[in-house]
MILOVEX-367837 format. One record per residue (C-alpha): x, y, z; residue in three letters; residue number from 1. Coordinates in steps of 0.02 Angstrom, whole numbers, plus 50000, padded with zeros to 5 digits. Example, Ala and Ser with C-alpha at 12.3 -4.5 7.8 and 13.67 -1.06 7.14 Angstrom:
<sites>
      u      v      w  resn  resi
  50615  49775  50390   ALA     1
  50684  49947  50357   SER     2
</sites>
This chain:
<sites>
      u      v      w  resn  resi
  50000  50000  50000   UNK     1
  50156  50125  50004   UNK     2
  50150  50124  49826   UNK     3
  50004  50191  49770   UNK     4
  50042  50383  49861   UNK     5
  50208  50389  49780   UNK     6
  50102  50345  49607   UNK     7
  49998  50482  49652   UNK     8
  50147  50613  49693   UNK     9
  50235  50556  49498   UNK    10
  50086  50599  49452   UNK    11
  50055  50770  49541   UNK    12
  50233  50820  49483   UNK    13
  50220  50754  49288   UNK    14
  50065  50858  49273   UNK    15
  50128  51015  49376   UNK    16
  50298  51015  49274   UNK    17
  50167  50997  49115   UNK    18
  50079  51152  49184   UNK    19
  50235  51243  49223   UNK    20
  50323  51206  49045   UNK    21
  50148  51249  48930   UNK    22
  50132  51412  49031   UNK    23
  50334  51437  48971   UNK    24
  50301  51415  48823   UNK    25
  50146  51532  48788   UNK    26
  50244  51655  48877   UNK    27
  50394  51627  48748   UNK    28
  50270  51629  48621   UNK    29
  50198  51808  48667   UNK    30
  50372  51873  48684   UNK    31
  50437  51813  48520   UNK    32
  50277  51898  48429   UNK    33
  50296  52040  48521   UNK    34
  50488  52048  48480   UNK    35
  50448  52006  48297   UNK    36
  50317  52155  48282   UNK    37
  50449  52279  48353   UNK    38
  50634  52209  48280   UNK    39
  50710  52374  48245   UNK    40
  50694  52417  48445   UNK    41
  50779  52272  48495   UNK    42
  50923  52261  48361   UNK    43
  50954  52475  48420   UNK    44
  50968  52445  48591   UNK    45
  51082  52299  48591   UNK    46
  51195  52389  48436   UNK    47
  51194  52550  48546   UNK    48
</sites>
């Protein structure tokens, strides 16, 4: 029987570290759109 709670904490962390990683990636996402509407910005500042 002191299998089934570890089961149930792999589980816990596979689908927090899922929930952790998609919110990454939408954030990367809205960044990279962001950064792609506005390139001249970024490629000034880091020339400058």
């Amino acid at each position: 029987m002191k299998r089934k709670p570890d089961i149930l904490w792999i589980l816990v962390l596979i689908f927090s570290l899922g929930v952790v990683t998609t919110g990454y990636t939408q954030g990367m996402w809205e960044s990279n759109d962001s950064a792609s509407s506005m390139p001249v910005s970024h490629s000034q500042l880091s020339e400058g």
